[in-house]
N, CA, C and O atoms as a MOPAC input file, in Angstrom:
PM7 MOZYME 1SCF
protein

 N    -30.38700 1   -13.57900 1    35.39100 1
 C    -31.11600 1   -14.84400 1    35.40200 1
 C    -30.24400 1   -15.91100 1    34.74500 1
 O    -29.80200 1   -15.73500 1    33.61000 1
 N    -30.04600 1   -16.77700 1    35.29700 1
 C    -29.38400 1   -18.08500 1    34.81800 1
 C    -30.10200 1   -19.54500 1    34.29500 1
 O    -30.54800 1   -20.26300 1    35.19000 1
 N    -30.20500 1   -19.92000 1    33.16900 1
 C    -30.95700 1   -21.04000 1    32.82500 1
 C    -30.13900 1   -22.40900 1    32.41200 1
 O    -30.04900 1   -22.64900 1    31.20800 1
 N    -29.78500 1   -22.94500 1    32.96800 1
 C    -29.09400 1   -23.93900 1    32.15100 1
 C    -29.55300 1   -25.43300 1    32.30400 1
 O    -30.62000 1   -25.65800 1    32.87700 1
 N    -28.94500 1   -26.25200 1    31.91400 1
 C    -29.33300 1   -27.63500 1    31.42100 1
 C    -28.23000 1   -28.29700 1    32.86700 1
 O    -27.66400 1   -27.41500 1    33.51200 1
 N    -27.94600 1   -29.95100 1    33.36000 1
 C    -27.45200 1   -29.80000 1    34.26500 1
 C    -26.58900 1   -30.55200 1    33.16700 1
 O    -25.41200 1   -30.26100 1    33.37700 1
 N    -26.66400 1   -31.10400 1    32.46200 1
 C    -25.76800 1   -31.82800 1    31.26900 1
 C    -24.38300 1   -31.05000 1    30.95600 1
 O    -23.29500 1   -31.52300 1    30.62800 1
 N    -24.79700 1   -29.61600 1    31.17600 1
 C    -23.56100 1   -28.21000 1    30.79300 1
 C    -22.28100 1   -28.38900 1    31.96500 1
 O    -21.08100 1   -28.29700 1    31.70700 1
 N    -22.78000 1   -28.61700 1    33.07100 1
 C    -22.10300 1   -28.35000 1    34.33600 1
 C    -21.16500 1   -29.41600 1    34.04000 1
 O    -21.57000 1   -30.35600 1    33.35600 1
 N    -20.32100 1   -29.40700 1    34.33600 1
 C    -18.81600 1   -29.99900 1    34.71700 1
 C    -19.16300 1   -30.61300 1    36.13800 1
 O    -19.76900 1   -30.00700 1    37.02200 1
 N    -18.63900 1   -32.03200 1    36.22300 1
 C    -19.26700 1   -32.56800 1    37.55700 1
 C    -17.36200 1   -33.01700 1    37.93100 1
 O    -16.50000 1   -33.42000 1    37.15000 1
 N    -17.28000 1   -32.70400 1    39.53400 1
 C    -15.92500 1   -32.73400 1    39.73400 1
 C    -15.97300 1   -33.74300 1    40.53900 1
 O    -16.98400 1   -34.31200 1    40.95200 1
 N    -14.51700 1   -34.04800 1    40.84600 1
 C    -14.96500 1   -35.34700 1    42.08900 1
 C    -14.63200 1   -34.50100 1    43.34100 1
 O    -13.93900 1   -33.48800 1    43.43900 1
 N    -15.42000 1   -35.30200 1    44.40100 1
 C    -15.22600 1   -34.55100 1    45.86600 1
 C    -13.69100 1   -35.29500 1    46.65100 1
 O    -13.36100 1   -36.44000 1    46.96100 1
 N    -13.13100 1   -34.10600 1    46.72800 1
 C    -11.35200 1   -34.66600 1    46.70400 1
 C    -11.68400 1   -35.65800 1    48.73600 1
 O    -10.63400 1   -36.27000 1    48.93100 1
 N    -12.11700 1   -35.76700 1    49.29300 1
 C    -12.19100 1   -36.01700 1    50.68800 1
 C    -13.63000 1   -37.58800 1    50.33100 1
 O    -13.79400 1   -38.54200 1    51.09000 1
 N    -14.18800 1   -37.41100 1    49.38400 1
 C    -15.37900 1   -38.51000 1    48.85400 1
 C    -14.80600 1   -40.01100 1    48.18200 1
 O    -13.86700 1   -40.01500 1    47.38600 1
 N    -15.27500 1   -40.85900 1    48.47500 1
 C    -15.07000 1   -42.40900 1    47.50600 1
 C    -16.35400 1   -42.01200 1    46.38300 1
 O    -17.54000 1   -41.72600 1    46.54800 1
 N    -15.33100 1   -42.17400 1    44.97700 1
 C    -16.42600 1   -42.35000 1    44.15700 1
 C    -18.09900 1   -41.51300 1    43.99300 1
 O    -19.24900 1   -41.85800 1    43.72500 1
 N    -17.20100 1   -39.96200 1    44.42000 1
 C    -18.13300 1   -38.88000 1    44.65400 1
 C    -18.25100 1   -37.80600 1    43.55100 1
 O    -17.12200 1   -37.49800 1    43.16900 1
 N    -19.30400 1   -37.07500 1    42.85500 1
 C    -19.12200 1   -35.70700 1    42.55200 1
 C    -19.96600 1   -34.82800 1    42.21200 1
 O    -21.12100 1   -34.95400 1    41.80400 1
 N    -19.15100 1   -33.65800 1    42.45200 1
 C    -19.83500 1   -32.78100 1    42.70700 1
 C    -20.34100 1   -31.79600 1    41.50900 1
 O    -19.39300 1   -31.46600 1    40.79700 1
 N    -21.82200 1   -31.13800 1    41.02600 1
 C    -22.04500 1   -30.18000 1    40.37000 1
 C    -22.16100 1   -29.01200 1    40.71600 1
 O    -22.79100 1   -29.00700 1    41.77400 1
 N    -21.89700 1   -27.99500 1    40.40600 1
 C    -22.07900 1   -26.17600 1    41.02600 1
 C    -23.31800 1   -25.75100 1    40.06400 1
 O    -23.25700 1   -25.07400 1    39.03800 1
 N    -24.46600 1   -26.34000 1    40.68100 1
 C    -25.46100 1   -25.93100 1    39.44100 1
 C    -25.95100 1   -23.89400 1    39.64100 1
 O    -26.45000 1   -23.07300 1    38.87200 1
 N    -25.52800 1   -23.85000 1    40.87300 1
 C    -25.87100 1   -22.23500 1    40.83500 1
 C    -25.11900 1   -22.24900 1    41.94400 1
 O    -25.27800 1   -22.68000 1    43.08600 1
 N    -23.75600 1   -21.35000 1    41.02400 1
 C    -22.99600 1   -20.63000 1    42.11100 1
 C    -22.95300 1   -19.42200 1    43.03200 1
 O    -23.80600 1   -18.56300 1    42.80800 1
 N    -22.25400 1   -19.25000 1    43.85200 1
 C    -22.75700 1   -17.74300 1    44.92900 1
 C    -22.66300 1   -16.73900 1    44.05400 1
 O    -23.56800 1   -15.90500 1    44.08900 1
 N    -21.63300 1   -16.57800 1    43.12700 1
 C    -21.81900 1   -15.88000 1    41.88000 1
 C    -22.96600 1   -15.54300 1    40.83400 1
 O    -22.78800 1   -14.74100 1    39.91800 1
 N    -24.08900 1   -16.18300 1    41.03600 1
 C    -25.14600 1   -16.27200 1    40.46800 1
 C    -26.20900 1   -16.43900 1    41.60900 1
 O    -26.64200 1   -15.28800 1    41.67400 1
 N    -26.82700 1   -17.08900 1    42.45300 1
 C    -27.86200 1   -16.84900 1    43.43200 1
 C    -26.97800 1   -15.69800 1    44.44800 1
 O    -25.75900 1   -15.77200 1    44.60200 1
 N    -27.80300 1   -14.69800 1    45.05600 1
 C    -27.23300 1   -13.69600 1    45.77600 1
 C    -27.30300 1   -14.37300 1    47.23200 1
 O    -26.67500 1   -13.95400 1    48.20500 1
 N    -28.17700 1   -15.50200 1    47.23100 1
 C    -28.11700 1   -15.88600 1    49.01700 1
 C    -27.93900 1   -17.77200 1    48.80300 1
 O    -27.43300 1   -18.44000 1    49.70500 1
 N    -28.24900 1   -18.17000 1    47.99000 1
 C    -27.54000 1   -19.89200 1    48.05700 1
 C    -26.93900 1   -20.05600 1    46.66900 1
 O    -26.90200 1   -19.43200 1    45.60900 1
 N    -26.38100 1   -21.46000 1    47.30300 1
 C    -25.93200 1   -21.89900 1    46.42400 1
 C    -26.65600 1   -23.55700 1    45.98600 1
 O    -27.18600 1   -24.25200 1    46.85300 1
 N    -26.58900 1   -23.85200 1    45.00200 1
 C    -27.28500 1   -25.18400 1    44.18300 1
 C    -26.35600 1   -26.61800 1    43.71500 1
 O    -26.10300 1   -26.80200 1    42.52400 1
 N    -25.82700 1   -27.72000 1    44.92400 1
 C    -25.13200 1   -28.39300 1    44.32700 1
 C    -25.83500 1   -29.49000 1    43.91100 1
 O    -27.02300 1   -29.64100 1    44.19300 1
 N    -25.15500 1   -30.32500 1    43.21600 1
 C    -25.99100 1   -31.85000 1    42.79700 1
 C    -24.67000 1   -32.64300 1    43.03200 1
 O    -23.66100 1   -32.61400 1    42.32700 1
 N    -24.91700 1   -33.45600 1    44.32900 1
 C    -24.39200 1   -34.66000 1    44.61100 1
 C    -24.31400 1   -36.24800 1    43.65800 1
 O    -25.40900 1   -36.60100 1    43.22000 1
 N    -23.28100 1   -37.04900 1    43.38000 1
 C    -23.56900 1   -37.92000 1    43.28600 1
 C    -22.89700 1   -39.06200 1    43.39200 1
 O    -21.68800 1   -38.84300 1    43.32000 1
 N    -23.25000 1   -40.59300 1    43.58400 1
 C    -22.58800 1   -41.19200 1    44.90100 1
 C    -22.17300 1   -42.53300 1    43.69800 1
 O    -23.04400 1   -42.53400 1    42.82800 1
 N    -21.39000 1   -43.33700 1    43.51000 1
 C    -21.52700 1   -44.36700 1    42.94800 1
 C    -21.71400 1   -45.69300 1    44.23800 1
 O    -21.23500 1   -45.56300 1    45.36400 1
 N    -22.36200 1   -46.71900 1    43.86200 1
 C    -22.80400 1   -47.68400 1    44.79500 1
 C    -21.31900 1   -48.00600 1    45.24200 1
 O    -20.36300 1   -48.25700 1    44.50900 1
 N    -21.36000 1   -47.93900 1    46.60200 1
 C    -19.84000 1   -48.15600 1    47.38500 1
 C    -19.22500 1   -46.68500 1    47.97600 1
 O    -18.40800 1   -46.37600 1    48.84300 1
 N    -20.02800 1   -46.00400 1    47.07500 1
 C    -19.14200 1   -44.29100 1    47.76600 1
 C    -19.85300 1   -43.76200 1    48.95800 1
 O    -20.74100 1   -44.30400 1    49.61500 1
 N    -19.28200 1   -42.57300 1    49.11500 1
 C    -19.28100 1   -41.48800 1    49.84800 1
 C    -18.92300 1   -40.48900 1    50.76700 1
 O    -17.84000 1   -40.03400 1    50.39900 1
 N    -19.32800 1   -39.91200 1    51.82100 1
 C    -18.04100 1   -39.02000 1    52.20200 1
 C    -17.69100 1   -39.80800 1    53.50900 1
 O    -18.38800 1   -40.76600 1    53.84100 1
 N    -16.64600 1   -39.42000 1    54.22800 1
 C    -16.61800 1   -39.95400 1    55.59800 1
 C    -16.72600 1   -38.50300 1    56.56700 1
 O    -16.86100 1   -37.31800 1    56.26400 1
 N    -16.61200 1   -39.14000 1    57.71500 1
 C    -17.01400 1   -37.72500 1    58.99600 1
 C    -16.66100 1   -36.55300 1    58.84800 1
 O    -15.51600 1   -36.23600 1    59.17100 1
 N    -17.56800 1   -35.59400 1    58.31300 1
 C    -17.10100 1   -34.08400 1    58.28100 1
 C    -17.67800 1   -33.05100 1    58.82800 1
 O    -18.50700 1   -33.67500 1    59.49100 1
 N    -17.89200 1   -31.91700 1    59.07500 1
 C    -18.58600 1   -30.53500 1    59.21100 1
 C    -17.81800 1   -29.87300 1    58.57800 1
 O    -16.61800 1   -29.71300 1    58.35600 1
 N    -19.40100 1   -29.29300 1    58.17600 1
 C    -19.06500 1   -27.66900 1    57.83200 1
 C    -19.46000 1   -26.38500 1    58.62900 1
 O    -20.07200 1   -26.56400 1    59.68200 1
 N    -19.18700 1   -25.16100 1    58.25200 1
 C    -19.90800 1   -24.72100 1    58.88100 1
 C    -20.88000 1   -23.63300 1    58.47300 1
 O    -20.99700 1   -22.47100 1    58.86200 1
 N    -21.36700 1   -24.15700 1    57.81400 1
 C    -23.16700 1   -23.48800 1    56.91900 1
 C    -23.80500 1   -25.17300 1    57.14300 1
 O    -23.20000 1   -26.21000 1    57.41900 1
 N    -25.01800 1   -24.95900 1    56.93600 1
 C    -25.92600 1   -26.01400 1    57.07900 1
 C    -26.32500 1   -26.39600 1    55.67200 1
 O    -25.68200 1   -25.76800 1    54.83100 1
 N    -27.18300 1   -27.22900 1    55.19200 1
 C    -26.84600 1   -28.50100 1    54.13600 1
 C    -28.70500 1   -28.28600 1    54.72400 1
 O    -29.17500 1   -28.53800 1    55.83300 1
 N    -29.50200 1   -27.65600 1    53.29600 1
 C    -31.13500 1   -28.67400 1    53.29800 1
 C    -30.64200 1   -29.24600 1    51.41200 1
 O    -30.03400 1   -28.73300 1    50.47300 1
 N    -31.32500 1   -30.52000 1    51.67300 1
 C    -31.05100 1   -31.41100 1    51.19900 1
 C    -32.41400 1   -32.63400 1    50.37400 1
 O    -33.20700 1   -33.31800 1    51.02100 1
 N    -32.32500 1   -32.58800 1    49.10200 1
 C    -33.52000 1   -33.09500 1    48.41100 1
 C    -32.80600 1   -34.49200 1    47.79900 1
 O    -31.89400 1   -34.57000 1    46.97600 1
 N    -33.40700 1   -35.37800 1    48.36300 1
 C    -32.79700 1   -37.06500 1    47.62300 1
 C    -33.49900 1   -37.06100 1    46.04400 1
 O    -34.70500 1   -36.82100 1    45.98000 1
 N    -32.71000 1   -37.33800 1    44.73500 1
 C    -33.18100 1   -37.63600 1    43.72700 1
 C    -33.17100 1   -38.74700 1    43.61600 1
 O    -34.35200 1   -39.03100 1    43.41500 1
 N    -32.47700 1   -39.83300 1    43.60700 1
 C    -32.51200 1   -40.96300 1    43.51700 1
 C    -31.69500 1   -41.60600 1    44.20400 1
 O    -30.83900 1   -41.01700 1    44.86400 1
 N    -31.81300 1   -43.11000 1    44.17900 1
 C    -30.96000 1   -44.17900 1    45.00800 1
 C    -31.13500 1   -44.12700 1    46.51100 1
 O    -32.14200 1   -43.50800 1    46.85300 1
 N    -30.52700 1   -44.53900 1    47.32100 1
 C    -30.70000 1   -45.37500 1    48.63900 1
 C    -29.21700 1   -45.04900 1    49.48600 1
 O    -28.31500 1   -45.29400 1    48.68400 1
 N    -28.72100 1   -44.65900 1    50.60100 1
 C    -27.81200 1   -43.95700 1    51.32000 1
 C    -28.22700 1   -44.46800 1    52.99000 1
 O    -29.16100 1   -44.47300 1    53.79100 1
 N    -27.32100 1   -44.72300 1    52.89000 1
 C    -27.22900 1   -44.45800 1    54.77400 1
 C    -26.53800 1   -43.11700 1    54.92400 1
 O    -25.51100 1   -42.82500 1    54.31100 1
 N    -27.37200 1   -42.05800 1    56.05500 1
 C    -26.61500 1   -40.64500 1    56.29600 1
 C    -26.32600 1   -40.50100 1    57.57000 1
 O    -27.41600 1   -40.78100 1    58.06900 1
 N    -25.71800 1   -40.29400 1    58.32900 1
 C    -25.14700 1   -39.76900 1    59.43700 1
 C    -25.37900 1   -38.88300 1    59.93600 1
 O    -24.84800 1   -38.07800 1    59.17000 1
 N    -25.89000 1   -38.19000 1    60.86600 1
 C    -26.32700 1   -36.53000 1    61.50800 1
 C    -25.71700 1   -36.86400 1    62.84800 1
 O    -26.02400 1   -37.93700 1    63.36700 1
 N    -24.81300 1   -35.97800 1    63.50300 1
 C    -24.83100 1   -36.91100 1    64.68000 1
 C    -24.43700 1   -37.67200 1    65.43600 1
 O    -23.21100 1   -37.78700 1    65.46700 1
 N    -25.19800 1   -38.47200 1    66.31500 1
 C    -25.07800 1   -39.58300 1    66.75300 1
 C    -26.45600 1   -40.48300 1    66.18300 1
 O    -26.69800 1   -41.50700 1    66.82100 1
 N    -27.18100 1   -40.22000 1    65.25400 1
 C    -27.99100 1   -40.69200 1    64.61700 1
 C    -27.44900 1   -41.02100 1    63.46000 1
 O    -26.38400 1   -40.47600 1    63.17200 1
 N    -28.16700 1   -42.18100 1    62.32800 1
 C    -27.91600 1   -42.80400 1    61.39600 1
 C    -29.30000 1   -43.06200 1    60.51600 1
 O    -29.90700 1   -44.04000 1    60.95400 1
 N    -29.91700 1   -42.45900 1    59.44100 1
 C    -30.60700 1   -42.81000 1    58.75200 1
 C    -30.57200 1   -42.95200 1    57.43700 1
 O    -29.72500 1   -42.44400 1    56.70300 1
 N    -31.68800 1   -43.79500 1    57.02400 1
 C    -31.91700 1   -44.60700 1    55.48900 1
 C    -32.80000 1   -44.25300 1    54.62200 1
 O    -33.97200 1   -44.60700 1    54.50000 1
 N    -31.73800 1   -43.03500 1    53.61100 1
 C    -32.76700 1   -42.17000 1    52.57200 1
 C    -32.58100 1   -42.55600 1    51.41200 1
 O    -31.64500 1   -43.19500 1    50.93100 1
 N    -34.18100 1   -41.85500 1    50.62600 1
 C    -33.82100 1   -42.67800 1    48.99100 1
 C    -34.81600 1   -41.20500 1    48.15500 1
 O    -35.06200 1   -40.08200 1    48.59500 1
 N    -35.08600 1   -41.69300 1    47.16900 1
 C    -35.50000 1   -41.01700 1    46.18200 1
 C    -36.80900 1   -40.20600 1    46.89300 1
 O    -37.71100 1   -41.00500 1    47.14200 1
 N    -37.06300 1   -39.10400 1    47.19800 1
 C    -38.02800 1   -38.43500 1    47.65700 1
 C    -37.93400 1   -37.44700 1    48.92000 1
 O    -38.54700 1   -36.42500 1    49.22900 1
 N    -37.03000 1   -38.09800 1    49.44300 1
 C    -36.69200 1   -37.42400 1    51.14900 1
 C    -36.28300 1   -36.05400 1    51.33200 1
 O    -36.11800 1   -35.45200 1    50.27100 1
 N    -36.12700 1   -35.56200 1    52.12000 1
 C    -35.89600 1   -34.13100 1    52.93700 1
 C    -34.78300 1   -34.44000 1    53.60700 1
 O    -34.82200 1   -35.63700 1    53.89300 1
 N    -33.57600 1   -33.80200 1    54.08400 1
 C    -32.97800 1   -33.69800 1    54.86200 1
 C    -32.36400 1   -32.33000 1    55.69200 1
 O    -32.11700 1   -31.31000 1    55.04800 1
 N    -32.27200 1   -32.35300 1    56.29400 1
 C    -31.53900 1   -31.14500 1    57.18600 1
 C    -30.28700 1   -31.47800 1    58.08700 1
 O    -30.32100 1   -31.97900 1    59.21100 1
 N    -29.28900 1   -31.13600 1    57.44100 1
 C    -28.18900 1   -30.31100 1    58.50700 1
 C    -27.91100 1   -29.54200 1    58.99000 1
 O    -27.71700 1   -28.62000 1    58.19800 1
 N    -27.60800 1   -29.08800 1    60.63500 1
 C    -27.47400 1   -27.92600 1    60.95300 1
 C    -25.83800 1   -28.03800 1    60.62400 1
 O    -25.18500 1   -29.06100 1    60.41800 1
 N    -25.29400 1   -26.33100 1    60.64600 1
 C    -24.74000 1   -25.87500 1    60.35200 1
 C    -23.46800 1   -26.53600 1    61.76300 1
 O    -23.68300 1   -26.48100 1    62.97400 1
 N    -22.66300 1   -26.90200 1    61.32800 1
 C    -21.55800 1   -27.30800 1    62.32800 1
 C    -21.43800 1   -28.93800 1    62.63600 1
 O    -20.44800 1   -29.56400 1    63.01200 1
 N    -22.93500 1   -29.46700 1    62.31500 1
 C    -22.82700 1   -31.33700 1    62.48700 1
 C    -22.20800 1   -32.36000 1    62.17400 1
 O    -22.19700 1   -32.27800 1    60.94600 1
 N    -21.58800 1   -33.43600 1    62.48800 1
 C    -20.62300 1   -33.90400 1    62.21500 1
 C    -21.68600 1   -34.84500 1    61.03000 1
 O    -22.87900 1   -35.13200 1    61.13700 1
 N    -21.04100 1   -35.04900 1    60.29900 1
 C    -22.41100 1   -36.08700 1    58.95500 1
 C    -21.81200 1   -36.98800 1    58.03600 1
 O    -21.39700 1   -36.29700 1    57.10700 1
 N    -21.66700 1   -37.68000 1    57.91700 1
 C    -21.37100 1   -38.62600 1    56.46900 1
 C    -22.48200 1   -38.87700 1    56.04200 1
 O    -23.58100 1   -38.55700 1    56.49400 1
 N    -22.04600 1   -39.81100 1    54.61700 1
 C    -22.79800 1   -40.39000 1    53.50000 1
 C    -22.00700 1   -41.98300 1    53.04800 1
 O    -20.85000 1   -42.30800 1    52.78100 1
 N    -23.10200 1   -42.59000 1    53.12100 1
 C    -22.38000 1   -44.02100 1    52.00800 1
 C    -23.79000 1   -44.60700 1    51.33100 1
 O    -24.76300 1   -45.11900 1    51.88600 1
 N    -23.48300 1   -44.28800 1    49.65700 1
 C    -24.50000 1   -45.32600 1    48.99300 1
 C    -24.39600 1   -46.56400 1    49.53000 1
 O    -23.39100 1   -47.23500 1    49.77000 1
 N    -26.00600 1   -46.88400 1    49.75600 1
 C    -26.15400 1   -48.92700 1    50.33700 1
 C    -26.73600 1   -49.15900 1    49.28200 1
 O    -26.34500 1   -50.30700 1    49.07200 1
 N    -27.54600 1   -48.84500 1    48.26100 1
 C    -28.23600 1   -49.42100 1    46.80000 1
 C    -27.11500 1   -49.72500 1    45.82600 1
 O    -25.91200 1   -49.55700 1    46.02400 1
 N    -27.56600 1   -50.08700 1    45.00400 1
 C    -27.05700 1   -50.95200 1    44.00700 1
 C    -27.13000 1   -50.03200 1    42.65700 1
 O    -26.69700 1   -50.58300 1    41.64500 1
 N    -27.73200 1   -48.41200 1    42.48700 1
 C    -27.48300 1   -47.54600 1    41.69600 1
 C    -26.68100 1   -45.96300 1    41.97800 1
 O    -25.81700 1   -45.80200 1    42.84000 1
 N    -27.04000 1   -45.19700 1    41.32100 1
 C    -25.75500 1   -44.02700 1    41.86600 1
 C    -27.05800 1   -43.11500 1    42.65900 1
 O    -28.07400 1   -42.80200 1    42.03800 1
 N    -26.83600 1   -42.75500 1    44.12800 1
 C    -26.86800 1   -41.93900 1    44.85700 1
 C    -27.25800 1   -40.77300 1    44.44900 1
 O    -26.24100 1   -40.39900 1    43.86400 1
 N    -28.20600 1   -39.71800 1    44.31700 1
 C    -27.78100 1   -38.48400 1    43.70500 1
 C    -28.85600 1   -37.49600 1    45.13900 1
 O    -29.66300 1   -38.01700 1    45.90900 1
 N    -28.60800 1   -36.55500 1    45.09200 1
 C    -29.56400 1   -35.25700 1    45.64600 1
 C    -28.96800 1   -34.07300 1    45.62300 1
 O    -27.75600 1   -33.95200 1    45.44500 1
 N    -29.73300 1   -33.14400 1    45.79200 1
 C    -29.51300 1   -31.98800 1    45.67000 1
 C    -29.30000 1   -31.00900 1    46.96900 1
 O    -30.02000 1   -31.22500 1    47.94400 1
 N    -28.31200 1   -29.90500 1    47.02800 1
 C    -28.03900 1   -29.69200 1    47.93800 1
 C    -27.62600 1   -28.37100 1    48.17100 1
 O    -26.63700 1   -27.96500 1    47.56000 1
 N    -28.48400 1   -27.30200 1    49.30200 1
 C    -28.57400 1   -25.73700 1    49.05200 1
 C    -27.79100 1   -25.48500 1    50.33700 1
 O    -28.16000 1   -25.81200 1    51.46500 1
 N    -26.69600 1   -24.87900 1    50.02300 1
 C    -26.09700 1   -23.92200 1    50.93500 1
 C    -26.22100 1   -22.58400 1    51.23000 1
 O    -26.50800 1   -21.97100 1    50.20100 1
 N    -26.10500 1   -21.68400 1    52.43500 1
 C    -25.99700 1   -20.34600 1    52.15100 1
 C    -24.74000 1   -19.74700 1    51.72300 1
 O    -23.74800 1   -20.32800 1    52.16200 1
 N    -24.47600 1   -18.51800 1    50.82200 1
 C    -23.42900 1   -17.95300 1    50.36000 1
 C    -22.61600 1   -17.59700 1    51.54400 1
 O    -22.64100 1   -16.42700 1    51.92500 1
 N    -22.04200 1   -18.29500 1    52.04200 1
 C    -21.26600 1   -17.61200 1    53.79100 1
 C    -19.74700 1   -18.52700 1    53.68300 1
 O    -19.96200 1   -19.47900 1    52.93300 1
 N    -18.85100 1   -18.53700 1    53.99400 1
 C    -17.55300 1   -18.87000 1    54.53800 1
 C    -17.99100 1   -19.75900 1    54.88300 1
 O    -19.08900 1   -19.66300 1    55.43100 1
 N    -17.40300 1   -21.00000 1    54.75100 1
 C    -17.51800 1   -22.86300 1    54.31700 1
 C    -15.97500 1   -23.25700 1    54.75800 1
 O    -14.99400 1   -22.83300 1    54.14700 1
 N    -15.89600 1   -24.18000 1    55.97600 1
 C    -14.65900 1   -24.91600 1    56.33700 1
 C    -15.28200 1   -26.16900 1    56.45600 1
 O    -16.30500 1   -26.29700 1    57.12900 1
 N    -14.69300 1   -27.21300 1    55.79300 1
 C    -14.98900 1   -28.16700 1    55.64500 1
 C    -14.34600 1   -29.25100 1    56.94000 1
 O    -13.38100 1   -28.49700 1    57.06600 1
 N    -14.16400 1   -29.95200 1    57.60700 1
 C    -13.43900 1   -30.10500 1    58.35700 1
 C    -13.54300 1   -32.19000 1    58.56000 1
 O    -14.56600 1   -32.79600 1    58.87900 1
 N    -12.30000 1   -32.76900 1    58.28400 1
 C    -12.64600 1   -34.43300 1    58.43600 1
 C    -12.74000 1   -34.77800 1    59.58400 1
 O    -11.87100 1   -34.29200 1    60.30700 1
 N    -13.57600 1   -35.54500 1    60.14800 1
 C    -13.26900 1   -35.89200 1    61.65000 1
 C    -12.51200 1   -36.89300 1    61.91800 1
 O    -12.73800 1   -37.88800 1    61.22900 1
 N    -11.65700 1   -36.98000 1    62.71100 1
 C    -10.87000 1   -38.42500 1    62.94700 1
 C    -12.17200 1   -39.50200 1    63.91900 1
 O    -12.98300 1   -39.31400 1    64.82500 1
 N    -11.69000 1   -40.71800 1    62.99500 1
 C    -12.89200 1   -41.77300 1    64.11900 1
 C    -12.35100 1   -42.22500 1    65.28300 1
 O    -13.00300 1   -42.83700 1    66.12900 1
 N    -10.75300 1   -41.85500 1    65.41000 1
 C    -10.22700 1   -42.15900 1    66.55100 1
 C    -10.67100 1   -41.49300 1    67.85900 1
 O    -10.89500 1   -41.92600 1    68.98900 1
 N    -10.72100 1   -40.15300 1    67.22900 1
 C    -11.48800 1   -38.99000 1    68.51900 1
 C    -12.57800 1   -38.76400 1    68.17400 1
 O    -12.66800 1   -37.59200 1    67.80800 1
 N    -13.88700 1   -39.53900 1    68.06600 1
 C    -15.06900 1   -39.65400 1    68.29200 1
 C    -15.42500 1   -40.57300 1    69.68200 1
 O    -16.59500 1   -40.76000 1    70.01500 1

């Protein structure tokens, strides 16, 4: 059993993110089937076009984001749900005026992260 505070965690930056980072609040090392990250965005950040390939459910804590799924584009904030399937092309950019944050469960499986060029979209 693992209990911790999120204050403990070491928050890294996301090397492919503007003004991004990342927490490992429960690693595959510790949950036997997900994993527990905490995102967070400073106003102006976020990631540009990527997939992975595990899927992304996704809890907004605070602030305001335009997200990408797609060929769709929507406008989440403090309360929302999200879902990625596993392989979707997706970005993120904080549009509010505070830091971005949510939470974010992966399954323990082999993760390629992959940038998309906007040229070949």
């Amino acid at each position: 059993m693992t209990v911790k505070h999120t204050n403990e965690v070491e928050a890294k930056n996301v090397a492919a993110g503007k003004d991004t980072t990342i927490q490992v609040l429960i690693s595959s090392q510790e949950g036997p089937n997900f994993a527990l990250r905490k995102f967070s965005m400073l106003p102006g950040g976020g990631m540009p076009r990527h997939t992975n390939e595990v899927e992304h459910e996704q809890y907004v804590l605070r602030g305001h984001a335009k997200i990408g799924i797609g060929d769709e584009s929507y406008e989440v904030k403090s309360g929302d749900v999200v879902f990625i399937p596993a392989g979707a092309i997706h970005f993120y950019e904080n549009v509010g005026e505070e830091s971005f944050e949510f939470l974010c469960i992966v399954p323990n499986k082999e993760d390629t992260i992959t940038i998309v060029d906007e040229a070949n979209c």
